[in-house]
RONU-683655 format. One record per residue (C-alpha): residue number from 1; residue in three letters; x negated, y, z. Coordinates in nm, 4 decimals. Layout:
N
+-----+------+----------+----------+----------+
| pos | code |       c1 |       c2 |       c3 |
+-----+------+----------+----------+----------+
| NUM |  Ala |        X |        Y |        Z |
...
+-----+------+----------+----------+----------+
END
This chain:
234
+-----+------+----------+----------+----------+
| pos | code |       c1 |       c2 |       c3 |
+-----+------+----------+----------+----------+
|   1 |  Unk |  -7.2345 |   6.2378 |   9.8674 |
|   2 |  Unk |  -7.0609 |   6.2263 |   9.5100 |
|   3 |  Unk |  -7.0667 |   6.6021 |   9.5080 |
|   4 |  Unk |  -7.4212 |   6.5705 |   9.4430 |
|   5 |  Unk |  -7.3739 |   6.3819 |   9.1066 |
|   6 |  Unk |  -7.2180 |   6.5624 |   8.7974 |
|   7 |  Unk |  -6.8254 |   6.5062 |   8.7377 |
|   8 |  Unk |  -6.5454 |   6.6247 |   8.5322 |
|   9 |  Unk |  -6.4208 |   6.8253 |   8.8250 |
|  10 |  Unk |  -6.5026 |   6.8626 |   9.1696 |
|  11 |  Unk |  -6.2595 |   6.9769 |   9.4516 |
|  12 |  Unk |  -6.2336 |   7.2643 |   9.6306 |
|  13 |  Unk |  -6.4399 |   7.1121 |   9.9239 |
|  14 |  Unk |  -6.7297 |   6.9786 |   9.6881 |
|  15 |  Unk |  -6.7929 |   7.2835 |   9.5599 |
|  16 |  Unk |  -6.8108 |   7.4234 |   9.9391 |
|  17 |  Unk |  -7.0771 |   7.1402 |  10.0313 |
|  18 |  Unk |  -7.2638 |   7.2102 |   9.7205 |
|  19 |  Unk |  -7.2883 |   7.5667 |   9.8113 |
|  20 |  Unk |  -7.3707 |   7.4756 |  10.1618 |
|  21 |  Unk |  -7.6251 |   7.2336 |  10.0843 |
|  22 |  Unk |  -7.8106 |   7.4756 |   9.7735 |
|  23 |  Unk |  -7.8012 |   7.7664 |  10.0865 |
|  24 |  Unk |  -8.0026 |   7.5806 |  10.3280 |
|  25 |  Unk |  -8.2280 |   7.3804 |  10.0721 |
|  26 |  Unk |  -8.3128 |   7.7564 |   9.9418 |
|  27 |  Unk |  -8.4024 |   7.8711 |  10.3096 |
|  28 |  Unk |  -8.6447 |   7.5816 |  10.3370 |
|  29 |  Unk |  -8.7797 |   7.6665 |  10.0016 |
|  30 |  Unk |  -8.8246 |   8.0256 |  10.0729 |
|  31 |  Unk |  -8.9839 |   7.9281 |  10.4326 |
|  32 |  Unk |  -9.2078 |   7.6688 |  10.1973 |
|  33 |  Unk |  -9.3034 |   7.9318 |  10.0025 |
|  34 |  Unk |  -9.4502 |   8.1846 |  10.2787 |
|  35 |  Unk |  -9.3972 |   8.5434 |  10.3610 |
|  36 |  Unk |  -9.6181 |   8.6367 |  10.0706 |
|  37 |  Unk |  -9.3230 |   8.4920 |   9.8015 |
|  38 |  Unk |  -9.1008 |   8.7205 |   9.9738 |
|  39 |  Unk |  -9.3088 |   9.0308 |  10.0682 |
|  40 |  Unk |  -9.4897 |   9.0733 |   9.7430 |
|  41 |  Unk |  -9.3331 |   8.9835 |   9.4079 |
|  42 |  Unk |  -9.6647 |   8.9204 |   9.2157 |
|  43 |  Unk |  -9.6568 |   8.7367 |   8.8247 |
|  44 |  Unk |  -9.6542 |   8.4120 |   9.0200 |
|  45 |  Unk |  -9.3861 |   8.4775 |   9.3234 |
|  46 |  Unk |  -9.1648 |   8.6649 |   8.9980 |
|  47 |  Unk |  -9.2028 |   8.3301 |   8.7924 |
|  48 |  Unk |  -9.0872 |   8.0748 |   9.0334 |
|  49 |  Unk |  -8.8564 |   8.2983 |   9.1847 |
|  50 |  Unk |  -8.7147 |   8.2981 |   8.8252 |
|  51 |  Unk |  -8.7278 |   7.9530 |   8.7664 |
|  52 |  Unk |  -8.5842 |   7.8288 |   9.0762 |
|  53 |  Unk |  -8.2912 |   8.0474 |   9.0875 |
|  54 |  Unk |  -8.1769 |   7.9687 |   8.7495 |
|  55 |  Unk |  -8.2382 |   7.5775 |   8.8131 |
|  56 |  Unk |  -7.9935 |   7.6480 |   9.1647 |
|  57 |  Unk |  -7.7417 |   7.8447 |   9.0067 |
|  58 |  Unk |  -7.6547 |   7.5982 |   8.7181 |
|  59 |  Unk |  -7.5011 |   7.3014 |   8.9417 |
|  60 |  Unk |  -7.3182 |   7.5983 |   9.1647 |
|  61 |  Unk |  -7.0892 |   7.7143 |   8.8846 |
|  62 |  Unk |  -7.0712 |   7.3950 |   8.6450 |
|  63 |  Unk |  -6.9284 |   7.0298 |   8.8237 |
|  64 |  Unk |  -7.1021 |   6.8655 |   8.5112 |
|  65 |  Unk |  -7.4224 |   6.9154 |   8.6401 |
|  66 |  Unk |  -7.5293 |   6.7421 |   8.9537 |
|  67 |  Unk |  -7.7333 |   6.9368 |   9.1985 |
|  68 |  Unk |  -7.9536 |   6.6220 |   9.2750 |
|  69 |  Unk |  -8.1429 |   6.6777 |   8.9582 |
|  70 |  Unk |  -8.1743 |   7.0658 |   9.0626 |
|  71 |  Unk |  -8.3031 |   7.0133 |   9.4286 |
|  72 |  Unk |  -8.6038 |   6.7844 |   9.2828 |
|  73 |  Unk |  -8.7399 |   6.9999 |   9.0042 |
|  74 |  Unk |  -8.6937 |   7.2959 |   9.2763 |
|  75 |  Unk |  -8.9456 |   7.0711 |   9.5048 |
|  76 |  Unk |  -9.1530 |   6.9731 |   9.2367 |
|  77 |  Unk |  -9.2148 |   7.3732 |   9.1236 |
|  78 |  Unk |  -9.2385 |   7.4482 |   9.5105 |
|  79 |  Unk |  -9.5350 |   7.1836 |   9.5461 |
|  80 |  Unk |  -9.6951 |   7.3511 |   9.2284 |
|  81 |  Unk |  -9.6197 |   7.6965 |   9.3528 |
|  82 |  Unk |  -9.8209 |   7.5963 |   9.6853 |
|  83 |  Unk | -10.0967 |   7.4657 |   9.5019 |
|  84 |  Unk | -10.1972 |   7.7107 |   9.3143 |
|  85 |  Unk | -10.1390 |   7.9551 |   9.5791 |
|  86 |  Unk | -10.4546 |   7.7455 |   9.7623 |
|  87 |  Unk | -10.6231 |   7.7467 |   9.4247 |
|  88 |  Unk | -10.6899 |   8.1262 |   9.4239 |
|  89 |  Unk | -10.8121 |   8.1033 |   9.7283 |
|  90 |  Unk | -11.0426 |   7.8522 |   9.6453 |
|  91 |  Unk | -11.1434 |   7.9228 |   9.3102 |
|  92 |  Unk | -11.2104 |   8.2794 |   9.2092 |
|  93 |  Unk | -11.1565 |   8.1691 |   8.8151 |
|  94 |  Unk | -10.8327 |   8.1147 |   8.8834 |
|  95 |  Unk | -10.7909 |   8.3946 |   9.1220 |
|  96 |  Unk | -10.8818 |   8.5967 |   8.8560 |
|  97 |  Unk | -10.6317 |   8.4451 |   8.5823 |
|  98 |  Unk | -10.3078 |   8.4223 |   8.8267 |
|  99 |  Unk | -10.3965 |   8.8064 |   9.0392 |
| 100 |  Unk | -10.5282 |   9.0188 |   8.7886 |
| 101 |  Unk | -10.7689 |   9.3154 |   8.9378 |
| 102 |  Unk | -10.5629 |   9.6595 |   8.9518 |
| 103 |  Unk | -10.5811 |   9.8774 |   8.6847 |
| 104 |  Unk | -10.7363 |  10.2258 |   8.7398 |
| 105 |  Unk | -10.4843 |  10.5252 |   8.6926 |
| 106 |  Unk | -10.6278 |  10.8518 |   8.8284 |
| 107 |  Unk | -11.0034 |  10.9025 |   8.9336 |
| 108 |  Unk | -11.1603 |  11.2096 |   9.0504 |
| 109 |  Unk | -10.8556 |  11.4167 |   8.9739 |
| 110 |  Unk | -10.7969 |  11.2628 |   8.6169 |
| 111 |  Unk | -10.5212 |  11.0999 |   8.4710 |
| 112 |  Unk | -10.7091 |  10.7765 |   8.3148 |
| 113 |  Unk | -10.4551 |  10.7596 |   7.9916 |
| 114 |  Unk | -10.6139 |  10.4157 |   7.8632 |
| 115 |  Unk | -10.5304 |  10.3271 |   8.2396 |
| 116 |  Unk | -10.1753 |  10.3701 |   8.1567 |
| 117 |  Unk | -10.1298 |  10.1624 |   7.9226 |
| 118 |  Unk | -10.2799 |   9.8729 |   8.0131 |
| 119 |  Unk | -10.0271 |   9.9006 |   8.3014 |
| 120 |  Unk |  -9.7422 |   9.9967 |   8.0974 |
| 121 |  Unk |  -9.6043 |  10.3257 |   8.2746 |
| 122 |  Unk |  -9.5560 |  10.6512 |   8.1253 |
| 123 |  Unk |  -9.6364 |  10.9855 |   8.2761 |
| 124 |  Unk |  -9.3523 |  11.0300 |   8.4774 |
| 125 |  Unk |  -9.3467 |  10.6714 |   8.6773 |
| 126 |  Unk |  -9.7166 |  10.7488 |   8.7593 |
| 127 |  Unk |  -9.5822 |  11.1312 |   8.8942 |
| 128 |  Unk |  -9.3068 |  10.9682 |   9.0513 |
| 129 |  Unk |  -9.5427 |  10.6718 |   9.2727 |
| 130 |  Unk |  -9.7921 |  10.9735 |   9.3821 |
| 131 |  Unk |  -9.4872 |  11.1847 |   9.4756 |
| 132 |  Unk |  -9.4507 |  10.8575 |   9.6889 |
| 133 |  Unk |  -9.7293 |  10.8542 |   9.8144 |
| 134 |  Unk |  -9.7147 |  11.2392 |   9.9055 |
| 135 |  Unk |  -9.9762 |  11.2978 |   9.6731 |
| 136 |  Unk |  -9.7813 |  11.5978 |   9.4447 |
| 137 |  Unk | -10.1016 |  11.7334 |   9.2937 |
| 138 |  Unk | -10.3186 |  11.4820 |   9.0872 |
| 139 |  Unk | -10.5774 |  11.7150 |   9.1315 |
| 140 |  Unk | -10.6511 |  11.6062 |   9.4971 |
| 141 |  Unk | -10.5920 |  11.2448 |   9.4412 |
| 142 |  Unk | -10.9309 |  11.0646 |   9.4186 |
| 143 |  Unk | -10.8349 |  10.7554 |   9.3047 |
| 144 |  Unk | -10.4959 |  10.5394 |   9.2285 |
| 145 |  Unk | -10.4863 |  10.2160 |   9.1341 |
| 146 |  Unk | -10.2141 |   9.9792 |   8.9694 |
| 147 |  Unk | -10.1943 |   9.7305 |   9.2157 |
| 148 |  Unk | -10.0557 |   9.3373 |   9.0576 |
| 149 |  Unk |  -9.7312 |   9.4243 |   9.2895 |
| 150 |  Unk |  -9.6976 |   9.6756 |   9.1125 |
| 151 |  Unk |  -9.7776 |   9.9442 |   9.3544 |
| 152 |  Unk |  -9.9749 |  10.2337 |   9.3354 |
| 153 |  Unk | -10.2489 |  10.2730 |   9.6031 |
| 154 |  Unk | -10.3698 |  10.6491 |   9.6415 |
| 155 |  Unk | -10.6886 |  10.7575 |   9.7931 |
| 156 |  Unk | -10.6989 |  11.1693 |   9.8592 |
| 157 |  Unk | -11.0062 |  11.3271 |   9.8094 |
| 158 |  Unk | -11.1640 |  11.3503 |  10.1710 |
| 159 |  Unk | -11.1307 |  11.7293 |  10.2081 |
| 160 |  Unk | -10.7298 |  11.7082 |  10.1210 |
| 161 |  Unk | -10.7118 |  11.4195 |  10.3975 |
| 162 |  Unk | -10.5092 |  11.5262 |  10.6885 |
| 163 |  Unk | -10.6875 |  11.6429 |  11.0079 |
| 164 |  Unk | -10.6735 |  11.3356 |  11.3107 |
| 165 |  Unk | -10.8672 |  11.3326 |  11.6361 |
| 166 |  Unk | -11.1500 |  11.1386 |  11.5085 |
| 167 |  Unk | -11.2194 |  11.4222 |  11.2899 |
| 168 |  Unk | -11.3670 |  11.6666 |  11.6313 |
| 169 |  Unk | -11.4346 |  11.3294 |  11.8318 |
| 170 |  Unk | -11.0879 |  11.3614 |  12.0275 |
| 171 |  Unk | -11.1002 |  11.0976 |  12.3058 |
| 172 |  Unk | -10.7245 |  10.9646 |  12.2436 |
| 173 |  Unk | -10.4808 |  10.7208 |  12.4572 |
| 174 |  Unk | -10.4823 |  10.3484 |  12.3377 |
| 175 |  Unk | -10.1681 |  10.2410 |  12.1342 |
| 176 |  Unk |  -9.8693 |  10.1382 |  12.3255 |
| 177 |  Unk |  -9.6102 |   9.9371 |  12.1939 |
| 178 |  Unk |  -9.2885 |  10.0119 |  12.3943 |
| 179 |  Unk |  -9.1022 |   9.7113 |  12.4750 |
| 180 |  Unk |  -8.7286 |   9.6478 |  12.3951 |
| 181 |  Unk |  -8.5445 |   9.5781 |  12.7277 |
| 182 |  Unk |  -8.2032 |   9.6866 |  12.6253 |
| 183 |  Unk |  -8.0178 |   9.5911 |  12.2679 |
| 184 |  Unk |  -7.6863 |   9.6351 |  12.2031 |
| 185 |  Unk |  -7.5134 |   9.6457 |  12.5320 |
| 186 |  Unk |  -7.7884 |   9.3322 |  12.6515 |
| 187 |  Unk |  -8.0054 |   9.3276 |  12.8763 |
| 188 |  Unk |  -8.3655 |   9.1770 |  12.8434 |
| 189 |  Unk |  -8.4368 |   9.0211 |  13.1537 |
| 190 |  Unk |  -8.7830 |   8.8453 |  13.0456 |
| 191 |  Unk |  -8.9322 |   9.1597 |  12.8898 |
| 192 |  Unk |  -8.8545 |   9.3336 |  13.2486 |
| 193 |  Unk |  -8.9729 |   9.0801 |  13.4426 |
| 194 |  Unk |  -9.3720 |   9.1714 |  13.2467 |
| 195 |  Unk |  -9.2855 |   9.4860 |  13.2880 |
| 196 |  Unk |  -9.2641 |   9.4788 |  13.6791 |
| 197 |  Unk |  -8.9014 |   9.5789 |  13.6913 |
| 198 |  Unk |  -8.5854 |   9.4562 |  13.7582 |
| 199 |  Unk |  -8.2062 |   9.5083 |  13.6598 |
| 200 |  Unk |  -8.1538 |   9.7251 |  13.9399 |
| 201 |  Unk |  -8.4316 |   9.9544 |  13.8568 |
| 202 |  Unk |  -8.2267 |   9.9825 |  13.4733 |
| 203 |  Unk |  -7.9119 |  10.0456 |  13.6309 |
| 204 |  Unk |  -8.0394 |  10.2828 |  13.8611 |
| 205 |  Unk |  -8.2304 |  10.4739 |  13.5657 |
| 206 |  Unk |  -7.8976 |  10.4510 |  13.3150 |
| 207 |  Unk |  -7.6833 |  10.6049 |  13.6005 |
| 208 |  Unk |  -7.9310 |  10.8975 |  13.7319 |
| 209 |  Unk |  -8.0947 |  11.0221 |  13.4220 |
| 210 |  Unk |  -7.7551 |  10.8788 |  13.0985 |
| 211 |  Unk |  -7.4400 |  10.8468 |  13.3678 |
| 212 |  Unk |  -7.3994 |  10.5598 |  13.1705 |
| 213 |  Unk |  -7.4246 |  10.1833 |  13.1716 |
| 214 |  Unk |  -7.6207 |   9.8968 |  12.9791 |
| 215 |  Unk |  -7.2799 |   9.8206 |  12.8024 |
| 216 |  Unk |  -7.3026 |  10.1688 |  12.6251 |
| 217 |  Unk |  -7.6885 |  10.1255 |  12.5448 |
| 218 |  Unk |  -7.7354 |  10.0679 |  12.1470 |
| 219 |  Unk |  -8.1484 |  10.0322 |  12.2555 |
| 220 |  Unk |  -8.3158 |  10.0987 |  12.4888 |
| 221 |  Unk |  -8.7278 |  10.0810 |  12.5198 |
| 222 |  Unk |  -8.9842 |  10.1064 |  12.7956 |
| 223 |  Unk |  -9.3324 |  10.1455 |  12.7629 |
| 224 |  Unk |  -9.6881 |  10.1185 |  13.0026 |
| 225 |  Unk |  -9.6622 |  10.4622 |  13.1293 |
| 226 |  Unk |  -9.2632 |  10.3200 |  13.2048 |
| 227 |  Unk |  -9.1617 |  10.6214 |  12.9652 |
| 228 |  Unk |  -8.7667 |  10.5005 |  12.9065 |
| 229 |  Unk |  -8.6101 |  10.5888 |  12.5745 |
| 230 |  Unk |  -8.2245 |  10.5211 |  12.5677 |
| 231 |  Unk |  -7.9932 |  10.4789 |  12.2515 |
| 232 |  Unk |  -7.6255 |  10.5639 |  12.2971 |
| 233 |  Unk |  -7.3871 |  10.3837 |  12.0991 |
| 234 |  Unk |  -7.2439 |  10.7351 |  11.9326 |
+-----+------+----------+----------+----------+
END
């Protein structure tokens, strides 16, 4: 374990085992830290994110540094990271101080300017997001917000909204997720088997309707109504 303590010089398979070590002591961080660290790069997420990469990257490049040292302020931060995340949710004070509330941009068709710069963005980043967004004309967007992500959330005014069936009272199908039974050249026996088919039934399917076989399948899906969709490898 020496290639945890600083040195003059490490060799060439201390430096691998430090890099090994700092890879999977970052995947338990990051599965520590939730999907929200990685999903959403609020003020707090960017901070630690900051922090702990510079504090992992230091012992990786320099031997006179030990990575012990590293791996326990990275803990440390993690266990304050956590904390506060269960703060906000517990306290709406600090809610408020870590998640600020989003800053209004556009309302009723108007660019707010003072909006702007609270936010920091010019003109043409705010154009850009509702271009984004598909939301071209400002004129038709009712509201967009500067979210702490820094997203922009649009809101259309309700007569630019797009037509869907609930507009005339359409009685529609319920959702149907199709299921993967075919992935690169593999079959999903399982998934079949809740499906109420079999391998045979594939196979049959592939050679009638693809004159092909599961090898040559990139993906292939099935859904309730046993609607098959087959990917070729091309």
């Amino acid at each position: 374990m020496s290639f945890f303590q600083s040195q003059e010089s490490l060799t060439t398979m201390e430096w691998i085992l430090r890099a090994v070590v700092a890879y999977f002591f970052l995947i338990i961080v990051a599965k520590a830290m939730g999907q929200r660290s990685i999903a959403q790069l609020r003020l707090l997420d960017f901070a630690i994110a900051l922090v702990i990469g510079n504090i992992i990257a230091h012992p990786l490049s320099d031997e006179r540094l030990g990575l012990k040292g590293s791996i326990t302020t990275t803990s440390v931060l993690v266990i304050l990271y956590i904390g506060s995340i269960y703060s906000t949710l517990k306290w709406p004070r600090i809610r408020k101080l870590i998640n600020p509330e989003p800053v209004t941009l556009v309302k009723d068709g108007e660019i707010i300017f003072n909006g702007l710069k609270k936010a920091r963005i010019s003109i043409d980043i705010l154009l850009e997001e509702l271009r984004k967004k598909k939301a071209a004309d400002v004129k038709k967007v009712a509201l967009a917000l500067w979210e702490e992500d820094g997203k922009v959330s649009v809101f259309l005014d309700p007569k630019y909204e797009p037509i869907t069936p609930s507009t005339y009272n359409m009685v529609t199908e319920p959702f149907d997720l199709p299921q993967t039974i075919i992935k690169e050249g593999t079959i999903y026996s399982d998934v079949l088997k809740q499906m109420n088919k079999d391998e045979v039934w594939v196979v049959d399917k592939l050679e009638n309707l693809y004159h092909t076989n599961i090898k040559n399948v990139l993906l292939a899906t099935i859904d309730q109504k046993d609607n098959l969709k087959v990917f070729l490898y091309r």
